[in-house]
MIGU-68000 format. One record per residue (C-alpha): residue in one letter; chain; x, y, z. Coordinates in Angstrom, 1 decimal, padded with zeros to 4 digits. Layout:
BEGIN
A:A:X:Y:Z
...
//
This chain:
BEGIN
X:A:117.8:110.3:074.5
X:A:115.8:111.3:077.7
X:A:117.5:111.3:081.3
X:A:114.6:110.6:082.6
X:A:114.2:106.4:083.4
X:A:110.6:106.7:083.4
X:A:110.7:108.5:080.4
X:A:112.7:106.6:078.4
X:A:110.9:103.5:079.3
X:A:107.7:105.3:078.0
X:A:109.4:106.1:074.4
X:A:110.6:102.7:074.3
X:A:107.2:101.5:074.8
X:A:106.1:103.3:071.6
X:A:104.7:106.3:073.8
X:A:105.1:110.1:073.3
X:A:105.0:111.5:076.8
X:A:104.9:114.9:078.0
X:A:107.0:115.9:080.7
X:A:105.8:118.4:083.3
X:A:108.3:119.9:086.1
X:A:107.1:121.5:088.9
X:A:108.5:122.7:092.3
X:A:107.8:121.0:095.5
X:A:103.8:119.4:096.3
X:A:102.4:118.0:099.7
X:A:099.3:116.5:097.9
X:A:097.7:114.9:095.3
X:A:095.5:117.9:095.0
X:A:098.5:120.4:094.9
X:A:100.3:118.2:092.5
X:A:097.0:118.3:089.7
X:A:096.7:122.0:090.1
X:A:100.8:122.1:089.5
X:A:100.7:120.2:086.6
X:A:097.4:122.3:085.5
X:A:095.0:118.9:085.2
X:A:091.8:117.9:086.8
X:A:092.5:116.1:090.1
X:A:091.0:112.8:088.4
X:A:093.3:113.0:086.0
X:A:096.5:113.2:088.6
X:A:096.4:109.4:088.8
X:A:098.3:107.5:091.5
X:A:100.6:104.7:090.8
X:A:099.8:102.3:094.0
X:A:102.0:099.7:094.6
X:A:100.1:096.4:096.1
X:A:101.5:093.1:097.6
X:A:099.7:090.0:097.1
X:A:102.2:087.8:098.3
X:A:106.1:087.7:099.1
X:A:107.7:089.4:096.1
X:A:104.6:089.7:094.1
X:A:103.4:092.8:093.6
X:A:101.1:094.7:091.0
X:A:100.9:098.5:090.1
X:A:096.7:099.9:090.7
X:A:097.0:103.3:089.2
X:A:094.1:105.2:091.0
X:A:092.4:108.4:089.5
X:A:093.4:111.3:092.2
X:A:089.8:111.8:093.3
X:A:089.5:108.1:094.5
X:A:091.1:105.4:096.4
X:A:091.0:101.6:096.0
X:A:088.6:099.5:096.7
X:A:089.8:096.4:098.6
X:A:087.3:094.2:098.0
X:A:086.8:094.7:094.4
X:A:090.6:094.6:094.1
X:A:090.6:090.8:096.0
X:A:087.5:089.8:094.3
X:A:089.6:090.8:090.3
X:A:092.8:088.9:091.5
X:A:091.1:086.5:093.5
X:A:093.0:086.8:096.8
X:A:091.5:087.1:100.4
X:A:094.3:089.2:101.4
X:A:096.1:092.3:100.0
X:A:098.6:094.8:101.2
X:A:100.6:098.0:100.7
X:A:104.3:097.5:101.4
X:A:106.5:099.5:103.5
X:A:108.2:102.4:101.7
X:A:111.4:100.9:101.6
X:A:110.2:097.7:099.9
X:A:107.8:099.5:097.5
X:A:111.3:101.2:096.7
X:A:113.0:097.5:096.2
X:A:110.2:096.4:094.4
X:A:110.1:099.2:092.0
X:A:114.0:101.1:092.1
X:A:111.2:104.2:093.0
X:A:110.7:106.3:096.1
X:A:107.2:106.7:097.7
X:A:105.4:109.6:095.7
X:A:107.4:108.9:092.4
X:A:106.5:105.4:091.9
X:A:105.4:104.6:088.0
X:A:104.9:101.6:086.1
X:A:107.5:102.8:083.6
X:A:110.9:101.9:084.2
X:A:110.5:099.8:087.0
X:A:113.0:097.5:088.4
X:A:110.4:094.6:087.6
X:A:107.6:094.5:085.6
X:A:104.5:093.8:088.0
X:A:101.2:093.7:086.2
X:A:099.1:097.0:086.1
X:A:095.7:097.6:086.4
X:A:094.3:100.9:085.8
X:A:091.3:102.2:087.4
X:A:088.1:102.4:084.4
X:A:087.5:106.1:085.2
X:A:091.0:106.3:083.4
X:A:089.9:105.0:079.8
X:A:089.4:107.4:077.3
X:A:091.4:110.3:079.4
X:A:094.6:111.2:079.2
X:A:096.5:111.0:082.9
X:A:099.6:112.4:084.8
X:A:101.6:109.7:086.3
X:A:104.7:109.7:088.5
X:A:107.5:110.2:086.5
X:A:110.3:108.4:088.9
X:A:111.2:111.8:090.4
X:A:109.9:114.1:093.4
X:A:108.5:117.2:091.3
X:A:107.7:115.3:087.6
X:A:104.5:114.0:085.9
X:A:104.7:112.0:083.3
X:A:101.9:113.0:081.1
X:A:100.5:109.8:078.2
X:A:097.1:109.2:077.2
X:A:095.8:106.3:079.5
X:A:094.6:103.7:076.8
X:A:098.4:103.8:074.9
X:A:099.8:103.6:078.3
X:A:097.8:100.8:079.8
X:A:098.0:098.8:076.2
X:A:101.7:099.2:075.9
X:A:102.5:098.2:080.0
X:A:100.3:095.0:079.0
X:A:097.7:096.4:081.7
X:A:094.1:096.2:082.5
X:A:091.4:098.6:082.8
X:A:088.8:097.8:086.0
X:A:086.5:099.1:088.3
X:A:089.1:098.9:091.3
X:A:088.7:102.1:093.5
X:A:085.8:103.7:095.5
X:A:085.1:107.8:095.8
X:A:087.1:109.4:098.7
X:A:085.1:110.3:101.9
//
């Protein structure tokens, strides 16, 4: 039985994760070379608000960022935000930096970047210092998520 929540939440989903400790990173950059992946394949779990306790999980490729209007025009909202850290930690029982759709305190609905099918990612893994390491189609399928073309390149 794994200590890790996130973990655990994975193999309960049916997944087999890899778990990859490293020591302290400042970016997403430093993180992918840690974990010895491709920076699009360190993918960020983003936590967005589209209204008063509603919230979904965008997980965004490394090399990207999202794309706002693409994201309103897929949920059909005029208006999205990112929430504070403190209530992206209530939201998800996660600190800023560890956030992943696994073991969550709720459920929210994910939607994974498309540059993510076919790959396999590195995720957050609930803890500063720990990737959680599942090949993105399992992970998506078994989190009941979506793949779409959500994010824009950086710069």
């Amino acid at each position: 039985m794994s200590t890790n929540p996130a973990e655990a939440a994975a193999l309960a989903l049916g997944l087999q994760p890899t778990i990859l400790t490293h020591g302290p990173v400042g970016s997403v950059a430093e993180a992918a070379e840690a974990q010895g992946v491709e920076i699009r394949d360190l993918v960020k779990t983003l936590v967005v608000r589209r209204a008063d306790d509603d919230y979904v999980f965008v997980l965004v490729p490394g090399d990207r960022s999202i794309s706002w209007p693409k994201l309103r025009a897929l949920l059909g909202v005029n208006r999205l935000s990112m929430p504070d850290a403190a209530t992206a930690k209530q939201a998800t029982g996660y600190e800023r930096g560890t956030i992943t759709p696994f073991g969550s305190a709720r459920a929210w609905p994910v939607i994974a970047d498309s540059r993510t099918a076919g790959r396999t990612i590195n995720l957050g893994a609930g803890a500063h210092g720990v990737g959680l390491q599942v090949p993105a189609d399992d992970a998506v399928k078994a989190l009941g998520g979506t793949f779409a073309d959500v994010t824009d390149e950086v710069g």
